[in-house]
RODO-2510 file (C-alpha; in nm, 4 decimals, decimal comma):
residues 310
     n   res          X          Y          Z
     1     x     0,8796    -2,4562    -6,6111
     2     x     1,0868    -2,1481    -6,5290
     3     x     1,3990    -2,2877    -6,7310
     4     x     1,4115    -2,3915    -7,0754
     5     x     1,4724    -2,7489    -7,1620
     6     x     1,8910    -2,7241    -7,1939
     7     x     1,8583    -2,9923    -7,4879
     8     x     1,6635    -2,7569    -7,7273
     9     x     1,8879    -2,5138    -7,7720
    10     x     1,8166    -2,2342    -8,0254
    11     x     2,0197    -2,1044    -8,3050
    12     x     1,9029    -1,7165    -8,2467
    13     x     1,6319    -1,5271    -8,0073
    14     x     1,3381    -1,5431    -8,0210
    15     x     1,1207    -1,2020    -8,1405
    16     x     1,1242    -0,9756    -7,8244
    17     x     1,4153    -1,0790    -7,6314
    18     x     1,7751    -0,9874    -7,6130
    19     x     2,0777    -1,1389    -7,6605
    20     x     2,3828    -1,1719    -7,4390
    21     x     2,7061    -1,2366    -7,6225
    22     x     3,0253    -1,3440    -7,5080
    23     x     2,9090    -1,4043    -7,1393
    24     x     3,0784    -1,4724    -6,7853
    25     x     2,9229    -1,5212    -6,4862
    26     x     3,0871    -1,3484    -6,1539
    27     x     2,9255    -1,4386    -5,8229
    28     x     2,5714    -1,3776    -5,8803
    29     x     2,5763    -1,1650    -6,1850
    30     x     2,6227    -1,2219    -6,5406
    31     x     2,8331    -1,0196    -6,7379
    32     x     2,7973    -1,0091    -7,0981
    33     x     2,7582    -0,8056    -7,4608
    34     x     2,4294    -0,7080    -7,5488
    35     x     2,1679    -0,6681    -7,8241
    36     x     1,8299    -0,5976    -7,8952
    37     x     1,7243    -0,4700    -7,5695
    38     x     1,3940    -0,4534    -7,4547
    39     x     1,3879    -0,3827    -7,1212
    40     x     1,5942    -0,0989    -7,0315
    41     x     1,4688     0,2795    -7,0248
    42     x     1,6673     0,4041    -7,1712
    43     x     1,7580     0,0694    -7,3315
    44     x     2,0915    -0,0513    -7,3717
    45     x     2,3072     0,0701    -7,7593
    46     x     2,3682    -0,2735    -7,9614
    47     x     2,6976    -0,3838    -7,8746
    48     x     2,7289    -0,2204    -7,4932
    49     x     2,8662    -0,4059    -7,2277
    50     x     2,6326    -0,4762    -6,8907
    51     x     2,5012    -0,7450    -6,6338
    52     x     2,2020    -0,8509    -6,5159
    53     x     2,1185    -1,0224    -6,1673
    54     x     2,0979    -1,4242    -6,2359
    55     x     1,8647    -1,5990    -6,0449
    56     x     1,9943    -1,7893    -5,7453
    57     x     1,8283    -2,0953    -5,8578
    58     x     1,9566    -2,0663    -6,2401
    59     x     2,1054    -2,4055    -6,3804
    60     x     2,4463    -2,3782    -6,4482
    61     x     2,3992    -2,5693    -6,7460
    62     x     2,1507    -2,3328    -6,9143
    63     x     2,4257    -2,0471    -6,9444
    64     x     2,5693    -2,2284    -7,2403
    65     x     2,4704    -2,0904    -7,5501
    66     x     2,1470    -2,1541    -7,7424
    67     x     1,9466    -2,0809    -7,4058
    68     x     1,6758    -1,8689    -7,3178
    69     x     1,7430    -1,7327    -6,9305
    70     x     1,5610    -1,5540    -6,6621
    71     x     1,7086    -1,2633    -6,4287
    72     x     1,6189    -1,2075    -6,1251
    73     x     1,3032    -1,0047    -6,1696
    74     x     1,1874    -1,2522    -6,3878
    75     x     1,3071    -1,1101    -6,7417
    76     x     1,4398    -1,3435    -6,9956
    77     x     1,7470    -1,3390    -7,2092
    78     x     1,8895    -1,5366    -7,5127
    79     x     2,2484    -1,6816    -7,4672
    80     x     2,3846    -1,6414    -7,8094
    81     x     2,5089    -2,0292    -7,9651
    82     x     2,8233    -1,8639    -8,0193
    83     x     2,9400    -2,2087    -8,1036
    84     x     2,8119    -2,1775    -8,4190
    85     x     3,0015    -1,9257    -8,5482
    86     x     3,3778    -2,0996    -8,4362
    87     x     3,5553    -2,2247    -8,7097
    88     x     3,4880    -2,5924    -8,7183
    89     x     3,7636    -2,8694    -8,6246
    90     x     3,9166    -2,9466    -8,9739
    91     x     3,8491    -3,3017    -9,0912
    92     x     4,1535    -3,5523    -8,9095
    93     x     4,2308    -3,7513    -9,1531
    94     x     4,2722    -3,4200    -9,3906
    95     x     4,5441    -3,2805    -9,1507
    96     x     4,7723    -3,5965    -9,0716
    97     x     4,7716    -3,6541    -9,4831
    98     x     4,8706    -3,2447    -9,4848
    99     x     5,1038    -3,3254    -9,2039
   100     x     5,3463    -3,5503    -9,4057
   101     x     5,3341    -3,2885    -9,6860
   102     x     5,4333    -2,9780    -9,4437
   103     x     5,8119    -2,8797    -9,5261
   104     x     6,1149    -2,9687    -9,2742
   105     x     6,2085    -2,6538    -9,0211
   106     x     6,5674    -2,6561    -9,2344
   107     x     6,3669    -2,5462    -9,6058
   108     x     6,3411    -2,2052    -9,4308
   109     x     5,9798    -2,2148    -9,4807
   110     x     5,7181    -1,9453    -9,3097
   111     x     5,3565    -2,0504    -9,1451
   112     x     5,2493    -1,8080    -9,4072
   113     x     5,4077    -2,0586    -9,6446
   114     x     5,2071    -2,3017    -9,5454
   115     x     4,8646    -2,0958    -9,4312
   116     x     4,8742    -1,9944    -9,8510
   117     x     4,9257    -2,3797    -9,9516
   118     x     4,6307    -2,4706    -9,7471
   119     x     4,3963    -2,1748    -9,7098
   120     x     4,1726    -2,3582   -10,0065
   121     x     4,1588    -2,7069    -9,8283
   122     x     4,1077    -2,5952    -9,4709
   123     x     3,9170    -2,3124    -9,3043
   124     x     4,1924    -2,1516    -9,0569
   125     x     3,9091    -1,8663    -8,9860
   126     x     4,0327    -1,5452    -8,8292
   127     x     4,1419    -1,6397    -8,5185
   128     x     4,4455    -1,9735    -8,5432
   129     x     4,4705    -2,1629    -8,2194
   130     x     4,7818    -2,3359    -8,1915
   131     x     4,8546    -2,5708    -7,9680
   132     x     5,1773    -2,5899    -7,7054
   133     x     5,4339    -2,8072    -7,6450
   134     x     5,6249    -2,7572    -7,3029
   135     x     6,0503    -2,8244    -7,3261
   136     x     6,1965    -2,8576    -6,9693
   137     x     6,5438    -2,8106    -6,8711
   138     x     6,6973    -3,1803    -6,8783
   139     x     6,9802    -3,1930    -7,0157
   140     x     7,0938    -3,4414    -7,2771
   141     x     7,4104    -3,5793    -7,5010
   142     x     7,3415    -3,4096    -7,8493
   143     x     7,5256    -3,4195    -8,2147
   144     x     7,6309    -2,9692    -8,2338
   145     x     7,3873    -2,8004    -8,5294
   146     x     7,5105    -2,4348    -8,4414
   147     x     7,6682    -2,3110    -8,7486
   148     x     8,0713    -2,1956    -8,6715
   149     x     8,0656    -1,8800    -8,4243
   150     x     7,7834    -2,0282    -8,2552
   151     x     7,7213    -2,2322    -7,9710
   152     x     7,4515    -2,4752    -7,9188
   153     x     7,3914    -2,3707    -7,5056
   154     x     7,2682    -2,0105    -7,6288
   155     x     7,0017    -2,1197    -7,8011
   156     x     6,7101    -2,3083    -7,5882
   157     x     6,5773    -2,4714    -7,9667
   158     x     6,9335    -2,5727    -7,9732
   159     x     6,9803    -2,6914    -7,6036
   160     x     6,6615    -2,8588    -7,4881
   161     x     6,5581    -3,1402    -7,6664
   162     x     6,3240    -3,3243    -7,3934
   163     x     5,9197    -3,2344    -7,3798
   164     x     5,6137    -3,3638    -7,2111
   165     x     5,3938    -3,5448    -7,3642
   166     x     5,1711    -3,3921    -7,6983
   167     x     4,8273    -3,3231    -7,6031
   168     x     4,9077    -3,3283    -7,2040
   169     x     4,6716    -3,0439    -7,1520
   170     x     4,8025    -3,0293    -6,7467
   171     x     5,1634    -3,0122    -6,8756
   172     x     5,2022    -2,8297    -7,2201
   173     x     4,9005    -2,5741    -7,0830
   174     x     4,7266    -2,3456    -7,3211
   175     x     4,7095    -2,2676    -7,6682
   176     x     4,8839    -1,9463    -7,8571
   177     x     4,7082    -1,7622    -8,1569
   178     x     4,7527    -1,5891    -8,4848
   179     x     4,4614    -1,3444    -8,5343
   180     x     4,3706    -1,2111    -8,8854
   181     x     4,2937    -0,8909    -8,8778
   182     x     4,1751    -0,8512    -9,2223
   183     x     3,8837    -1,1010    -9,0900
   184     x     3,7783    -0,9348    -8,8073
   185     x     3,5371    -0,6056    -8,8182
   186     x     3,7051    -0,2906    -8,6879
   187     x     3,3810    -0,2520    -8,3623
   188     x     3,5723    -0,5769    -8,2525
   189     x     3,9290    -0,4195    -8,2674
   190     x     3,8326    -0,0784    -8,1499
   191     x     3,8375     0,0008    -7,7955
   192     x     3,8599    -0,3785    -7,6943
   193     x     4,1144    -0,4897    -7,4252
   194     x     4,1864    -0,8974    -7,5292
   195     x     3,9459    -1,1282    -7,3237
   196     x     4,3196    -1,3568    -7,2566
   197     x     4,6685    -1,3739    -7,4053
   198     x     4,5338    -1,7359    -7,5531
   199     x     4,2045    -1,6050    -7,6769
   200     x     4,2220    -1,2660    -7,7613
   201     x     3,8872    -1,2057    -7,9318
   202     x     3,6570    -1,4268    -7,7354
   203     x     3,3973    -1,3748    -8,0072
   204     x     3,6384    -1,5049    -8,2815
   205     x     3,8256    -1,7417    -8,1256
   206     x     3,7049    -2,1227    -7,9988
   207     x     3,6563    -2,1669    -7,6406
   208     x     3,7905    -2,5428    -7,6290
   209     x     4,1657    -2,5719    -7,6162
   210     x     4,2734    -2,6782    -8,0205
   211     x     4,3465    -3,0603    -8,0671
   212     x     4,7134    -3,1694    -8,1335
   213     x     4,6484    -3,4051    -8,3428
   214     x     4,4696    -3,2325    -8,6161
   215     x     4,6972    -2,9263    -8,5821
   216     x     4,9091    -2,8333    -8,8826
   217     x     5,1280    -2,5865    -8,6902
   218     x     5,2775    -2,6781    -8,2521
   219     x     5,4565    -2,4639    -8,0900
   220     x     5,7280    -2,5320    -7,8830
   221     x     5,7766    -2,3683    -7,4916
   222     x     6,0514    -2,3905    -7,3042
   223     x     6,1427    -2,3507    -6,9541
   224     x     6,4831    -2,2746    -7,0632
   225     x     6,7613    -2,2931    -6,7405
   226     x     6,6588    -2,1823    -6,3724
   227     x     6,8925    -1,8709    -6,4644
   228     x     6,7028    -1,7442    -6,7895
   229     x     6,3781    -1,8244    -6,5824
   230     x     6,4887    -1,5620    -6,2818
   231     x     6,6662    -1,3483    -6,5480
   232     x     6,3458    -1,0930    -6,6715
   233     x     6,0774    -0,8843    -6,4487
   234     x     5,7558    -1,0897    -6,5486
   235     x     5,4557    -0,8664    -6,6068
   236     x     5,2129    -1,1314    -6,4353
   237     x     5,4394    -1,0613    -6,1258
   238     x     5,7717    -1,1773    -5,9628
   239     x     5,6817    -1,5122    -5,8328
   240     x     5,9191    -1,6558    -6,0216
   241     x     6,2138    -1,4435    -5,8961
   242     x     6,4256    -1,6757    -5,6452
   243     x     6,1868    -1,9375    -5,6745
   244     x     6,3126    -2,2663    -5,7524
   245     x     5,9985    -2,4780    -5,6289
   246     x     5,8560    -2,2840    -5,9192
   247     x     6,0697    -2,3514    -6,1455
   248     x     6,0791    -2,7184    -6,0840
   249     x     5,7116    -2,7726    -5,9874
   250     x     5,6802    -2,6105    -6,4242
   251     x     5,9018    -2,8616    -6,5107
   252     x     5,7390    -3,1589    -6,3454
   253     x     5,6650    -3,3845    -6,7109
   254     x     5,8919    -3,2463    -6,9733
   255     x     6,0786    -3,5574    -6,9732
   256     x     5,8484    -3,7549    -7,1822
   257     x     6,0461    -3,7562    -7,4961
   258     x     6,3118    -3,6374    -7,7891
   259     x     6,2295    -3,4008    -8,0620
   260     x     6,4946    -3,2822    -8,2827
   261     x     6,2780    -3,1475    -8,5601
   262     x     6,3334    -2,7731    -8,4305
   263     x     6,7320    -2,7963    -8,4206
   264     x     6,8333    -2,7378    -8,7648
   265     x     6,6791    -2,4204    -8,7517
   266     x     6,9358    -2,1857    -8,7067
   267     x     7,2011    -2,3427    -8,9664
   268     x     6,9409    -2,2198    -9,2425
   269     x     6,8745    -1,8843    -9,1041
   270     x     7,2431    -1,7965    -9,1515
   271     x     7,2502    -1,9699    -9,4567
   272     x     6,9831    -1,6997    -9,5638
   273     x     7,0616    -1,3645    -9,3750
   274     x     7,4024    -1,4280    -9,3894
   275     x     7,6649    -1,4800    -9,0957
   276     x     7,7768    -1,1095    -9,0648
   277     x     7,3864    -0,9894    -9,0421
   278     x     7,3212    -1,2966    -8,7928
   279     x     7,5910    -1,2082    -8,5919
   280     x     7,4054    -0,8540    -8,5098
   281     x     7,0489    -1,0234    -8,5015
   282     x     7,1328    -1,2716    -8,2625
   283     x     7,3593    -1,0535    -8,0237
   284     x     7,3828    -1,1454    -7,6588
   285     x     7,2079    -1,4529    -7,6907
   286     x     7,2048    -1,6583    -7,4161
   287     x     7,3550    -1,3558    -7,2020
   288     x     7,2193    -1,2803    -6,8843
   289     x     7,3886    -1,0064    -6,7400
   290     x     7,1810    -0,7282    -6,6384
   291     x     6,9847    -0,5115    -6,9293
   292     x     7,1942    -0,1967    -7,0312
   293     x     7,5164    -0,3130    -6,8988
   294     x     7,6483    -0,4065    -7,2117
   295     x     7,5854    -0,2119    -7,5480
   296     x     7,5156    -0,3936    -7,8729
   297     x     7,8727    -0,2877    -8,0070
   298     x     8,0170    -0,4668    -7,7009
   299     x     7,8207    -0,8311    -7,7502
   300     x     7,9823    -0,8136    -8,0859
   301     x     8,3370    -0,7320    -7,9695
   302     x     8,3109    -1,0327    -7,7849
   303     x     8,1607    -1,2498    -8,0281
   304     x     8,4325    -1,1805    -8,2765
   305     x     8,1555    -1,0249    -8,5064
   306     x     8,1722    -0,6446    -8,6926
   307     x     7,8695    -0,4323    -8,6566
   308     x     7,6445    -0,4261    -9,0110
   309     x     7,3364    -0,2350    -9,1013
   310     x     7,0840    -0,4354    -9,0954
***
């Protein structure tokens, strides 16, 4: 057969034949990272970024990793298993115990807190996928947490309290990430633009969206009000300028439930900066007049604050 057998995968290539890392397939070509090349003249440097023609006929299913492929002409190519080298899901039942341990959002503590209580029970590896939860814009009765010289509508954690439903892939959408850099070789730092905001080192970081259930850190995303939405130039584009379908269409399922658990955040960050140094941190929150019209000095006029070093 012309095709290897997509149920015996391998765990690395055979003598003699190359292997293509961290692979996507455009049209009719496969682009990808290779090594060991033995075809070229002169051949491809380890590590050097090229394509080769796939053949028309190719099984889809054989570009997963732990194949052997052929080009085109007829040459053949390992797919590295790159899934052997993610960090593995941590153990379930591990993570919901973990989850009744992890402190309250009020105790002021860090995610590096709680990465350095659990480094030696779970692997985090080098690249932490974190999974989202998506706040809409209903609005909703709610008891005031905003400490005095405060309000509770400038702060969206404050504000918002309805989301879609955890784990609602189509709602909440992708994942963020913490990358450690201390884990990760410099050749995959240097020169490297990110493969996507979600997975910035495609080598490092798992290609399946992180489970919410066995996650010991969420984080929250809000739509925040149709002004704050139209309020900044978006770097993806201006789609959203003026666009209220947009807006609403995003917001279609963030009225699943209540979550509180975020709220009593800011209460314990002036409790440990101090109100004065808050006051300056959190100027012109919740603003929205246009950048530059108003100088830092001004917001805290208003505010009834004095200006502090920070």
């Amino acid at each position: 057969t012309k095709y290897q057998d997509p149920k015996k995968v391998l765990s690395q290539a055979p003598e003699g034949i190359p292997t293509l890392k961290s692979i996507q397939v455009r049209g009719p070509k496969l682009y990808g990272v290779i090594y060991n090349d033995t075809y070229d003249n002169p051949k491809k440097m380890d590590g050097e970024y090229t394509h080769i023609q796939i053949h028309p006929k190719l099984k889809r299913e054989l570009l997963k990793s732990g194949n052997i492929i052929q080009d085109s002409q007829g040459r053949k190519y390992f797919i590295e298993n790159e899934q052997l080298l993610w960090p593995p899901h941590v153990n379930a039942s591990q993570v919901l115990r973990a989850r009744k341990e992890l402190p309250a959002v009020s105790e002021g503590k860090t995610i590096l807190d709680v990465i350095e209580r659990y480094r030696h029970q779970f692997y985090f590896g080098s690249c932490l996928q974190i999974p989202r939860v998506l706040y809409g814009s209903k609005e909703s009765n709610y008891q005031p947490m905003a400490p005095t010289g405060f309000n509770d509508k400038d702060f969206v954690t404050l504000r918002y309290r309805w989301h879609a439903q955890k784990g609602n892939f189509d709602v909440n959408k992708f994942q963020k990430t913490i990358i450690d850099v201390s884990r990760v070789p410099m050749d995959h730092l240097e020169g490297e633009q990110a493969y996507n905001i979600h997975r910035p080192l495609e080598y490092f970081c798992r290609a399946d969206v992180p489970r919410f259930a066995t996650s010991l850190f969420r984080v929250n995303h809000y739509l925040d009000s149709y002004e704050a939405y139209t309020y900044r130039n978006d770097a993806r584009g201006n789609k959203r300028k003026g666009c209220m379908e947009c807006y609403l269409k995003k917001g279609n399922g963030t009225d699943f439930a209540v979550n509180d658990n975020i709220r009593p955040w800011l209460r314990s960050f002036v409790d440990e900066v101090g109100e004065a140094k808050a006051h300056v941190l959190l100027a012109g929150v919740g603003d929205f007049r246009p950048l530059g019209e108003e100088t830092l000095v001004d917001f805290m006029a208003e505010k009834g604050g004095k200006y502090v070093e920070v």
